[in-house]
N, C-alpha and C positions, 0 to 999 in steps of 0.2 A: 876569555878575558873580559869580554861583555857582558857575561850572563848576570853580572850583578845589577846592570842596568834594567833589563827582564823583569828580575825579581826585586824590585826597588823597595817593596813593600812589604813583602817574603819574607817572614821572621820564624816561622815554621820551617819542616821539614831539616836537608842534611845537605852540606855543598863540599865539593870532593877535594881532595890538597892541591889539584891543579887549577882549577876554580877559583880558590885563595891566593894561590900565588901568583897566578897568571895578572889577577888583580891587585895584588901588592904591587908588580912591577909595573903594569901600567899608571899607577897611583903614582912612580918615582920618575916615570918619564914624566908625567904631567906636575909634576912638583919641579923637577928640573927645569923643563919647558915656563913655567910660569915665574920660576926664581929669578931666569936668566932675561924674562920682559921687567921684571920690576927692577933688577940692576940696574937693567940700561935703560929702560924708560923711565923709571921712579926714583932711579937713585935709592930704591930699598935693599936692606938687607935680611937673608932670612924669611919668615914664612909672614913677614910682616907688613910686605907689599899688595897694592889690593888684585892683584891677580895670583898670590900664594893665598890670600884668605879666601878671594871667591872657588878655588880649587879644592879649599878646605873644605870649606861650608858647602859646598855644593854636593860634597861625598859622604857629607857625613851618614848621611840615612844609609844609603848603600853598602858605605863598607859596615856598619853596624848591625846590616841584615844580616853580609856574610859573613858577619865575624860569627851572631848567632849559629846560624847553621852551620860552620864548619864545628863551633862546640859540639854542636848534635850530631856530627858525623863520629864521634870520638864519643859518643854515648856521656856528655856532660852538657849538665843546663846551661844557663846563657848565664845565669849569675856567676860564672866563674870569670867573667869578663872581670866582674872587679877585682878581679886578684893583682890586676894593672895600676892599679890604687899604690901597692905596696912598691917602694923604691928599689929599683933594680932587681929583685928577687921576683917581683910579681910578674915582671913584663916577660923575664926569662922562664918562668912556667909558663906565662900563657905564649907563649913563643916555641917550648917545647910540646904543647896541646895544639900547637896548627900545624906542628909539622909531624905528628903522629898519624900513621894511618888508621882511618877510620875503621869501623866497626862494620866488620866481614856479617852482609847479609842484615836482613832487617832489623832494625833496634825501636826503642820505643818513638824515637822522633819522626821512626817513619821508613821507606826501602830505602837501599843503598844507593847513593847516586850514580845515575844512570840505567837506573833497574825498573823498574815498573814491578808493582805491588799485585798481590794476587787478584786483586777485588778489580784493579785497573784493566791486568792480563783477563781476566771472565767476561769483562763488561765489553770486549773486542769479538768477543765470538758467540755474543749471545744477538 
């Protein structure tokens, strides 16, 4: 659920479906958790209160790392991100690219998550 915090910078490599979504949900607690101080402290409604935007903005980098690397765990670039551009159609492809499992075994963005690469596993026993 954290590890997106980790790799805050991390636009390489490949991050697993549990990784993603353990992070989506955390992102909805903490959207919830900040909707319900600006109701009753701010009288705000929606993500328009300043503790829905600083939850925004404070993630953005993060969740755009893993949104990359989950693309790269499905063997697709990160430009497919824009396909979220397209209205309604877009969001549901790239909604069925996060919940696809990823690509069994090394691909070009790199090992499978949680595997460690041959060059990683050699450099342990030399």
């Amino acid at each position: 659920m954290f590890t997106a915090y980790k790799n805050y910078w991390d636009f390489q490599g490949r991050a697993a479906r549990s990784e993603y979504w353990l992070f989506c949900l955390w992102m909805l607690i903490l959207g919830v958790a900040a909707g319900t101080i600006d109701a009753l402290a701010f009288n705000a409604r929606g993500f328009g209160g300043p503790c829905g935007l600083f939850v925004t903005f404070a993630h953005l980098i993060p969740n755009l790392s893993l949104s990359f690397r989950r693309l790269h765990d499905t063997n697709r670039t990160a430009w497919w991100l824009l396909i979220a551009l397209i209205p309604l159609l877009g969001g549901l492809v790239l909604f069925v690219f996060t919940v696809l499992r990823g690509t069994q075994g090394e691909n070009r963005f790199g090992p499978e998550p949680g595997q460690r690469s041959y060059e990683e596993l050699q450099a342990t026993f030399a």
